[in-house]
C-alpha positions as CSV (number, residue, x, y, z in Angstrom):
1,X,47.3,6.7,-43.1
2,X,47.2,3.2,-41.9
3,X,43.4,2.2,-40.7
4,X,43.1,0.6,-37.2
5,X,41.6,-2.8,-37.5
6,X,40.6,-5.0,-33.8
7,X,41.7,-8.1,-33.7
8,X,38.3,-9.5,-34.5
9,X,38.0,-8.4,-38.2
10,X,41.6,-9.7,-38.9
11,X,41.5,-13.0,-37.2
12,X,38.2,-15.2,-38.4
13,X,37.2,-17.8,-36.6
14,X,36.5,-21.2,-38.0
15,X,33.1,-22.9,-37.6
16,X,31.8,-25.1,-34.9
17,X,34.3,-26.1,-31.9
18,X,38.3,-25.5,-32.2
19,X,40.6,-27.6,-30.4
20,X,41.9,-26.4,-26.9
21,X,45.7,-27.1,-28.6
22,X,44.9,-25.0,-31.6
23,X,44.1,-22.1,-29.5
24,X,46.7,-22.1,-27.1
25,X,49.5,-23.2,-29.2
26,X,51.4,-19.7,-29.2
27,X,51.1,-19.1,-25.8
28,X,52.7,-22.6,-25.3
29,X,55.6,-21.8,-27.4
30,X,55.9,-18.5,-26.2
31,X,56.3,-19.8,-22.6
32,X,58.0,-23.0,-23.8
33,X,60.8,-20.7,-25.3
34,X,61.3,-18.6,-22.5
35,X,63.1,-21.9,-21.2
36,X,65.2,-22.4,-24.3
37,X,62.1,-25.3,-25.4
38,X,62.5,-24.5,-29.0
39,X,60.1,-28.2,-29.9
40,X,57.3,-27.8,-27.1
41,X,56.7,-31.7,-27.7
42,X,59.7,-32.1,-25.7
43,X,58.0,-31.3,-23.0
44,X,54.6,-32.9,-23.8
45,X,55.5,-36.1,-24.3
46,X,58.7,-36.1,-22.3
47,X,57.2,-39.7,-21.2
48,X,57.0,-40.6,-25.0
49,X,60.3,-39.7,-25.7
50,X,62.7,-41.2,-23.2
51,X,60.5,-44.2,-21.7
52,X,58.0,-44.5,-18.9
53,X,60.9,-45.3,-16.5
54,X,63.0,-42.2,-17.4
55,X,60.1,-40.1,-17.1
56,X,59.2,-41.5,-13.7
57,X,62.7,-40.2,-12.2
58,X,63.4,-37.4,-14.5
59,X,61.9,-34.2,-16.1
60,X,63.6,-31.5,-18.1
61,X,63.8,-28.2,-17.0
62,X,65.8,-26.3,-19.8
63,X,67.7,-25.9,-23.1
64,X,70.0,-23.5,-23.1
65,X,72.4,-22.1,-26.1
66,X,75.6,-21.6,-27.0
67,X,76.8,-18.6,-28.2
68,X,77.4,-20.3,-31.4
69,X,74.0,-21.5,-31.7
70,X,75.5,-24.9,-32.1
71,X,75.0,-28.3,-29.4
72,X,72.5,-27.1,-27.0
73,X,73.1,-28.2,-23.3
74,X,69.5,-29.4,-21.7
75,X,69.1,-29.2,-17.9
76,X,67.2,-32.6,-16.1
77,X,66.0,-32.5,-12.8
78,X,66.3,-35.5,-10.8
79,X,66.5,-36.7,-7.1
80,X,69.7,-37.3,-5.8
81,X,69.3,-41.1,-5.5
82,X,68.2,-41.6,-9.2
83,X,71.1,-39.6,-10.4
84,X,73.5,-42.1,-11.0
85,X,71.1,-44.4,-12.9
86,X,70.2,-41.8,-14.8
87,X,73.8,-40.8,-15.6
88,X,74.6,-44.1,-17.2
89,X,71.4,-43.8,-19.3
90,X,72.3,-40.2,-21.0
91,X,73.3,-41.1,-24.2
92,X,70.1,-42.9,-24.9
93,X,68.4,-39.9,-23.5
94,X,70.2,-37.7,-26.0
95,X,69.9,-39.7,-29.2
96,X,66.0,-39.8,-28.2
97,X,66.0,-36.1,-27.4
98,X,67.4,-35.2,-30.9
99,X,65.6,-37.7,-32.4
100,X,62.4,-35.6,-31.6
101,X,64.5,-32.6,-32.8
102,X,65.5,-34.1,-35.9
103,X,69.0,-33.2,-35.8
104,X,72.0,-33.2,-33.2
105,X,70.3,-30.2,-31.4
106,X,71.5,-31.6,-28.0
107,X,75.4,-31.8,-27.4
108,X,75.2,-32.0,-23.4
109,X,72.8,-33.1,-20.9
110,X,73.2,-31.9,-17.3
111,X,71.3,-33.6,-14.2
112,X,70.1,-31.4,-11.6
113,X,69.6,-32.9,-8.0
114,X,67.1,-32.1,-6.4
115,X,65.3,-33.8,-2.3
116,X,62.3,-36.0,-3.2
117,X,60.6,-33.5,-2.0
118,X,61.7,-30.3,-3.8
119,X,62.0,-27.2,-2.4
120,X,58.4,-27.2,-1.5
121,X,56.5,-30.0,-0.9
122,X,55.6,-32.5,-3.5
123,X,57.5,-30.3,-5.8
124,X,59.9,-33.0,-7.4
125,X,57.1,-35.7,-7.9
126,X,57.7,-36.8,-11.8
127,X,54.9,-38.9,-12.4
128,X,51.2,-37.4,-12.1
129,X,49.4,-37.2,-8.8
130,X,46.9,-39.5,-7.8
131,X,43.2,-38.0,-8.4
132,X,41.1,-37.6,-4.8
133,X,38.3,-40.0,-4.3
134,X,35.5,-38.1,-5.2
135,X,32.8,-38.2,-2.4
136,X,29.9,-40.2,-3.0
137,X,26.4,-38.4,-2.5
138,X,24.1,-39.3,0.3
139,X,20.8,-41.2,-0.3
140,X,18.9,-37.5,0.3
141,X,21.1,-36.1,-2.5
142,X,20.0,-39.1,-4.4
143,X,16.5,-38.7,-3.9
144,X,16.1,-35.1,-4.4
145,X,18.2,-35.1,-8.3
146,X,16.0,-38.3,-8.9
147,X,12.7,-36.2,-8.0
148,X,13.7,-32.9,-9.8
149,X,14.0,-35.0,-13.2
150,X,11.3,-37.2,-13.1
151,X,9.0,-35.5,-15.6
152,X,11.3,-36.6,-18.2
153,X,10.3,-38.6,-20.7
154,X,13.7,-39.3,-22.6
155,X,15.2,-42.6,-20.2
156,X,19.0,-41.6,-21.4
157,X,18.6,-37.5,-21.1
158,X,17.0,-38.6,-17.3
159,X,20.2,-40.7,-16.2
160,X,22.3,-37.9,-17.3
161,X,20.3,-35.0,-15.7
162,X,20.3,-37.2,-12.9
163,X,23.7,-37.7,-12.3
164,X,24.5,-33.8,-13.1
165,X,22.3,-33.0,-10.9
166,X,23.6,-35.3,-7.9
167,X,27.1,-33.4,-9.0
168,X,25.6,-30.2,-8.4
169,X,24.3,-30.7,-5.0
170,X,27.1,-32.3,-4.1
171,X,29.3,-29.4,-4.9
172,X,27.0,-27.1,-3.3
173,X,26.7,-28.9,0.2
174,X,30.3,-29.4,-0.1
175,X,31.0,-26.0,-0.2
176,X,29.0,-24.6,2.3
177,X,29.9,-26.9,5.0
């Protein structure tokens, strides 16, 4: 008779902090496979791989199979105006592409063309958005994180409770009007 065991006693946990990657490596390469990513660093440094300027224009979007398991064909999405560019630069792509793989993995790339826009808006933007300006707090914000951390002694541990605190009621007035 086989004893149940949680998940708890069979997995130990190392000491101190993990890294975020170390934990959520299988659920990367679980969803990473569902779209034929067999190397999830593909896909995480795409940029790396093929060049800043190829990753401005283009992203990949899938690898799918053979039935012979042999020369892959990987999808790129692309607006329609980059295409051509982007045409004349595949075989760079691809030796790149395997290069990562470590063998001939990829036998065909195929560009998908898609509006600047996507199909929803912003969708098709390759390179990272632009952070928001982050709001600057008012001189009565100022004053009331300054006076709640004043009986600190510690100069460094003041500045930071400080600035935390002028966060916090930022947040808070932010969201309530």
């Amino acid at each position: 008779m086989k004893k149940a065991t949680s998940y708890a006693s069979n997995h130990r946990r190392k000491r101190g902090f993990e890294r975020t990657s170390g934990l959520l490596q299988k659920q990367i390469r679980k969803a990473g496979e569902k779209r034929g990513f067999a190397v999830s660093r593909l896909l995480t440094h795409w940029a790396e791989i093929v060049g800043e300027d190829t990753a401005k224009i283009a992203k990949p979007i899938k690898v799918s199979y053979g039935q012979g398991g042999f020369g892959a064909t990987m999808t790129i999405l692309t607006t329609g105006a980059q295409a051509p560019m982007l045409q004349a630069d595949l075989p760079r792509i691809q030796d790149r592409v395997n290069a990562c793989y470590g063998y001939n993995a990829i036998s065909r790339i195929r560009i998908t063309q898609t509006a600047p826009t996507g199909f929803a808006e912003g969708q098709a933007q390759f390179i990272d958005a632009p952070k928001p300006a982050r709001p600057e707090p008012s001189p009565e914000q100022k004053a009331a994180a300054k006076a709640a951390v004043a009986p600190i002694g510690d100069e460094g541990l003041r500045a930071a409770l400080e600035a935390l605190g002028q966060s916090i009621i930022l947040k808070t007035k932010t969201k309530q009007g």
